[in-house]
C-alpha positions in Angstrom: 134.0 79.7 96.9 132.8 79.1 93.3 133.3 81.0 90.6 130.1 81.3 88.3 129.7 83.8 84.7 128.8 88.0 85.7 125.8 87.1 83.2 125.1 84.4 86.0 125.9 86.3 88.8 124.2 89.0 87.5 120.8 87.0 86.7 120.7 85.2 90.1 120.9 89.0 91.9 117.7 89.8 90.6 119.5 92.4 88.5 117.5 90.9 85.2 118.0 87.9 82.7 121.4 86.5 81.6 120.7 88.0 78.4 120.1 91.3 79.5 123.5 91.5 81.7 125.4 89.8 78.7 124.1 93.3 77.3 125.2 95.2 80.3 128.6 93.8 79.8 128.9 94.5 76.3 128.0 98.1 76.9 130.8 98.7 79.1 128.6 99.7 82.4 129.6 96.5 84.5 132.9 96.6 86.3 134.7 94.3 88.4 137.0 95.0 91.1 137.1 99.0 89.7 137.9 97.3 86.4 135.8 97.1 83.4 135.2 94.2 81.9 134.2 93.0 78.4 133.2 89.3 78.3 130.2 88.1 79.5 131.7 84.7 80.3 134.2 86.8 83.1 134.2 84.8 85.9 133.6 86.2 89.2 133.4 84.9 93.1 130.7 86.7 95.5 134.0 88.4 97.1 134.1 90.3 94.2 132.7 94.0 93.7 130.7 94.0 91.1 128.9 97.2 90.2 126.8 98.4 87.2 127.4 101.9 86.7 128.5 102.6 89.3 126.1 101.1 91.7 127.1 97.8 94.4 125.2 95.1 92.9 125.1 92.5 96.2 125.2 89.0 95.8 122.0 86.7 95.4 120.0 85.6 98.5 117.4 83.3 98.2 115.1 82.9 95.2 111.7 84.7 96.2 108.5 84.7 94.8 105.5 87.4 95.1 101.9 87.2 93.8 100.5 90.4 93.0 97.2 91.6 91.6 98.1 94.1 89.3 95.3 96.9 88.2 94.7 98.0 84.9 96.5 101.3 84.6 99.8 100.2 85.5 102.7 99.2 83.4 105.3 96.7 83.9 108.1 98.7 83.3 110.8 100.3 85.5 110.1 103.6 83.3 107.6 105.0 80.5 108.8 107.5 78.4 105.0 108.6 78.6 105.0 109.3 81.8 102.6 106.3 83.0 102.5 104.7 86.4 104.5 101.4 87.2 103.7 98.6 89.2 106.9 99.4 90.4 106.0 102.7 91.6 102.5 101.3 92.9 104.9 98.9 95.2 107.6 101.4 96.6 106.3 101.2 99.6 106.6 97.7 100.1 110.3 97.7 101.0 110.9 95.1 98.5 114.2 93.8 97.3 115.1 94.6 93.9 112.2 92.3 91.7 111.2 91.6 88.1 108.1 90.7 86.9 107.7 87.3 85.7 106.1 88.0 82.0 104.1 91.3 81.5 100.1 92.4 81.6 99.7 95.1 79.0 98.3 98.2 80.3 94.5 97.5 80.3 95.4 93.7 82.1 94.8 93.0 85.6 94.9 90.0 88.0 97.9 88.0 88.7 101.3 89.1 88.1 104.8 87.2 89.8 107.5 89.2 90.7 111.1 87.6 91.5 114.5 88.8 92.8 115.9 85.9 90.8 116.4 86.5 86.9 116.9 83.4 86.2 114.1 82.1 87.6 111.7 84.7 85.8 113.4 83.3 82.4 112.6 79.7 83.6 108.9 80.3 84.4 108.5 82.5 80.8 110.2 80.0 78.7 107.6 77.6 76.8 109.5 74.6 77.6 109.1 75.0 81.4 105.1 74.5 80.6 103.7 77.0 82.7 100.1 77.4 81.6 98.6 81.2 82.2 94.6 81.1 83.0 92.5 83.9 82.3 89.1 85.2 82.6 88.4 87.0 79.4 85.3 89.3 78.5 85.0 90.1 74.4 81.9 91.8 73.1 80.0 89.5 71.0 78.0 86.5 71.6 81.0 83.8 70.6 80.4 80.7 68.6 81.6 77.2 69.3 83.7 76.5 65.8 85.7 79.9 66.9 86.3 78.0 69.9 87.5 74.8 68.3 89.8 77.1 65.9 91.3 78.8 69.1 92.3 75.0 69.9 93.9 73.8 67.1 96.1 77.0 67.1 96.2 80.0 64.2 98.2 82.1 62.4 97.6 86.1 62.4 99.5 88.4 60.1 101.9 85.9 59.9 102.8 84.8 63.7 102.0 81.3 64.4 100.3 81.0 67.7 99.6 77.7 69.6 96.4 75.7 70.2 94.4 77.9 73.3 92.2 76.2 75.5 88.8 77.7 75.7 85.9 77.2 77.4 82.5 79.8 77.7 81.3 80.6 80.9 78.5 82.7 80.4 76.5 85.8 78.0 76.0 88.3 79.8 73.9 91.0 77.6 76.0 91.7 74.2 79.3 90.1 75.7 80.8 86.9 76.8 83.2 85.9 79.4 85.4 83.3 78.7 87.8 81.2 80.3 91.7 80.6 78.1 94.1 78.7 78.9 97.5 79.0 76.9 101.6 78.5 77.3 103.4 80.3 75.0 102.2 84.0 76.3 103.2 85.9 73.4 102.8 89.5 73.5 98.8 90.6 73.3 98.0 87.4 72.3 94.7 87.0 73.6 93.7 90.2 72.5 95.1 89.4 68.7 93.8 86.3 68.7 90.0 87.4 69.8 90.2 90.2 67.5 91.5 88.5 64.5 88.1 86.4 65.1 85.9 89.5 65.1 85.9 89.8 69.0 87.2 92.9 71.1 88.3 92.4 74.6 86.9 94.5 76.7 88.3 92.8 80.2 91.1 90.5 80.5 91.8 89.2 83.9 95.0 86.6 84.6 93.6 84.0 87.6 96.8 81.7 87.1 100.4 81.2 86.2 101.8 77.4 86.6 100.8 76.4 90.2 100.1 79.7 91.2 96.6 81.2 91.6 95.2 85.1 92.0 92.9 83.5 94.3 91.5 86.2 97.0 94.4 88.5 96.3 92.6 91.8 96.3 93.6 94.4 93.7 96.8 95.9 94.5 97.8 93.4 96.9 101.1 91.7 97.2 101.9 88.7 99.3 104.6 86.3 99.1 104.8 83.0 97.9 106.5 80.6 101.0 110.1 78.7 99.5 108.3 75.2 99.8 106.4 76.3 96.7 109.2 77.5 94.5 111.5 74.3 95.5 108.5 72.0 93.8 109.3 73.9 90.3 113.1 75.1 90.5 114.5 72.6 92.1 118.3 73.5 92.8 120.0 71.7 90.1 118.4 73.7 87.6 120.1 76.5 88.2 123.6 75.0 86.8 
């Protein structure tokens, strides 16, 4: 049986990213064998138990892949020290496997969201060099102009962050607003909203219709159905997971 890293082991369980259990380890809350362990590059076999605080963490199954249409109201956390619903509450019914999202949508988001049991393959699809382009229907008050489009394109920088050129295209007015179709890679935190408002536009809906390959679709809000193997093996193909 091969021996792989606990930050490995730990990603490919669905647990969360190899950075985050490289954390874990150097907190002191993962153990191996009832022993604690301090290096994130301890190796481990899946005959080992392997526990994080206390708590049987079992080896990885398959990589799975959910879409989900998130609603606006719900966070994409496993807590909120507000108080706020998750996503992760709204699905604990499902009788899911332990998942992570794949990228966030802020509170006041909706539409598509991809949840994983795999860790490392939530860090492949978020990392801008795995190309994944996020669509989105976006509605900003204002009637936009065409040279605020072509700025969008050639990328801008906003109090001080450098953001990438966004595909944009208008779909329609509709009375004092304007729904919009973006297109981007990077996926940076708000940046759609930044990005509109920093050009005198406030979003008032913001709707994700796509993520790489993956589409919303008919998905109906607060819907969840998952994505068959075929379609992951086309994008993570085995070897990438050395």
């Amino acid at each position: 049986m091969t021996a792989q890293r606990i930050a490995k082991f730990l990603a490919h369980a669905g647990v969360c990213s190899r950075r985050a259990a490289e954390k874990l380890v150097l907190e002191g809350k993962v153990t191996v064998n009832g022993h604690s362990i301090e290096s994130p590059a301890f190796n481990v076999t899946e005959k080992d138990l392997i526990e994080i605080s206390g708590k049987k963490i079992k080896p990885k199954e398959r990589t799975r892949l959910w879409r989900y249409h998130k609603p606006v109201g719900l966070i994409c956390s496993r807590a909120d020290p507000q108080g706020r619903p998750t996503i992760f509450d709204a699905l604990e019914s499902k009788r899911l496997p332990y998942i992570v999202s794949i990228g966030r949508l802020d509170l006041n988001s909706e539409g598509l969201l991809l949840l994983t049991n795999d860790g490392d393959f939530s860090r492949f699809l978020e990392l801008p060099a795995s190309n994944q382009e996020r669509t989105y229907r976006v509605r900003v008050h204002g009637l936009v102009k065409e040279e605020d489009l072509r700025r969008l394109e050639k990328g801008m920088t906003v109090e001080g962050v450098r953001y990438q050129g966004v595909m944009t295209k208008i779909e329609r007015h509709q009375s004092s607003n304007t729904w919009l179709q973006m297109t981007l890679i990077e996926g940076k935190n708000r940046e759609i909203r930044r990005l509109m408002e920093h050009l005198g536009y406030k979003v008032n809906r913001l709707i994700r219709i796509g993520y790489g390959p993956f589409q919303l679709g008919s998905l109906e809000r607060g819907e969840i159905e998952e994505v068959p193997s075929k379609y992951i093996k086309d994008i993570y193909p085995a070897d990438q997971d050395s």
